[in-house]
C-alpha positions in Angstrom: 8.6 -9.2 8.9 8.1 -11.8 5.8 5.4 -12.2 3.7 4.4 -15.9 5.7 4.4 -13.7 9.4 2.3 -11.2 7.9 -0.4 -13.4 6.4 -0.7 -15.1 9.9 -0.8 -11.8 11.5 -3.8 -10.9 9.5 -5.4 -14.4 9.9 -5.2 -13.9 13.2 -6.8 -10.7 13.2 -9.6 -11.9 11.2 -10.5 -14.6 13.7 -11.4 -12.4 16.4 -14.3 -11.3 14.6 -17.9 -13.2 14.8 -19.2 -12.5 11.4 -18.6 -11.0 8.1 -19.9 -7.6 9.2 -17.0 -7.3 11.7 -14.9 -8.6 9.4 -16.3 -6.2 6.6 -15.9 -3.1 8.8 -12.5 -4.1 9.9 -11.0 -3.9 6.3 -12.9 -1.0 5.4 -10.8 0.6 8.7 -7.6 -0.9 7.1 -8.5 1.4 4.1 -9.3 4.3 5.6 -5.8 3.9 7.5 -4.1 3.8 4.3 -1.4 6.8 4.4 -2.5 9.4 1.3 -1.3 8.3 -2.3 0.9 10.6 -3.7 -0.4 12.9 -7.2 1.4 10.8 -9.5 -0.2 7.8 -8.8 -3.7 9.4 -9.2 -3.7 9.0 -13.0 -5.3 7.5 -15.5 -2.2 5.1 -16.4 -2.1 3.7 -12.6 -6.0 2.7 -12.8 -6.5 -0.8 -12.7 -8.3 -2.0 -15.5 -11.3 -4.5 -15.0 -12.4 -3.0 -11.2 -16.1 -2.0 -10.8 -14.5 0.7 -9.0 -11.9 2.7 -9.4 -8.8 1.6 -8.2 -5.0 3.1 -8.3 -1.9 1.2 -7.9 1.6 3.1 -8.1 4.8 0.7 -7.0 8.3 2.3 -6.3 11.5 0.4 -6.0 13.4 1.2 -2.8 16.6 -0.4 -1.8 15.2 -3.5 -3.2 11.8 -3.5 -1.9 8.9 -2.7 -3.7 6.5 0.3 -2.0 3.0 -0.2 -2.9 0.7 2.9 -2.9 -3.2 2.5 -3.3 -6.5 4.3 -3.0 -10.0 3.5 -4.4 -13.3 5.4 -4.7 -15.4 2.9 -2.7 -14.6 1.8 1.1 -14.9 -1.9 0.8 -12.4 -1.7 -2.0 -9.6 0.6 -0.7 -10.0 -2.2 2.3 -9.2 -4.5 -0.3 -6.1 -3.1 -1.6 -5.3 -2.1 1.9 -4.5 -5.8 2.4 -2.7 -6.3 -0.4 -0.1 -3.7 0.8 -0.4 -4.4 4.4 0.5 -8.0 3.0 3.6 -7.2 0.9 4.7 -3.5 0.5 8.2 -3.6 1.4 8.9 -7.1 0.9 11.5 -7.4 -2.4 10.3 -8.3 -5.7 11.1 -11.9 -5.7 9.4 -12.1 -2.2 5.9 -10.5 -3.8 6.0 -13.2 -6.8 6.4 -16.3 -4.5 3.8 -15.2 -2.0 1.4 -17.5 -1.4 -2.0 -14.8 -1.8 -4.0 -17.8 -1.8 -3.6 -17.9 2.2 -6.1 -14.9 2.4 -9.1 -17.2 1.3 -8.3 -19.2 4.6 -10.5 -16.9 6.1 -13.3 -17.4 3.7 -12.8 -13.6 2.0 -13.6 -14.8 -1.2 -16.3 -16.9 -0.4 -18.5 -13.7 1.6 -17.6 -11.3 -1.6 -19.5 -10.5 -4.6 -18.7 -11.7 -7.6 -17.2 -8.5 -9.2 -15.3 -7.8 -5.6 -13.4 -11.5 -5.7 -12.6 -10.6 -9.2 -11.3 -7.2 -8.4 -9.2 -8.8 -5.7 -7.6 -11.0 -8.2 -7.1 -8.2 -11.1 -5.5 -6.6 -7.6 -2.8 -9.4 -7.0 -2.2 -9.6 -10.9 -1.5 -5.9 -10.6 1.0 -6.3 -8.0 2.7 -9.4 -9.1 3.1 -7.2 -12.3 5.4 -4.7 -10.9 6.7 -6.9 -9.0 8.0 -8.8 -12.5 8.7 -5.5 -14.1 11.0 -4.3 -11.0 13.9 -7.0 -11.2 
């Protein structure tokens, strides 16, 4: 599945839900379904600079698609992140640099987060598009 399938996927996901606490506890249940990172991502050189939390991003190239791993120390931002990968781990580099990440604000996310939150989510998508550049 693309990158454009899997942003309507989610969109429509996000729909069901009434108001932002659904919506809230539903990304903190993407994070907590996040598969374990593995050790040597959990260091100091895979922490993403900038996040009020602590954040760990590790990429591997794979037959040409990028795997993203992630955790974070804090719920809502592990949900975060969880999007990002459910959005484009496994899609190739070039895929992750045209990807349109702007479509997740279509469901208001950015509006309903704090400050420091919408700017972790963009230091997130920096981070990604990032290794994506570095991995063709």
């Amino acid at each position: 599945m693309g990158y454009n399938e899997r942003i309507e996927e989610l969109l429509d996901d996000m729909s069901v839900f009434m108001d932002w606490t659904e919506k809230y506890e539903y990304i903190i249940s993407l994070g907590r379904q996040l598969p374990p990172m593995p050790e040597k991502f959990r260091k100091k050189d895979h922490l993403i600079k900038g996040c009020q939390s602590r954040v760990w991003v590790g990429t591997v190239l794979q037959e040409g698609k990028l795997m993203i791993y992630a955790d974070s120390d804090s719920l809502i931002t592990k949900g975060l992140i969880a999007l990002f990968i459910r959005l484009l781990s496994g899609l190739t580099p070039q895929e992750i640099e045209e990807a349109d990440l702007s479509r997740i604000n279509d469901c208001g996310l950015r509006e309903h987060l704090a400050s420091t939150r919408a700017n972790a989510l963009t230091t997130m998508e920096e981070t990604i598009r990032q290794a994506a550049a570095a991995a063709r």
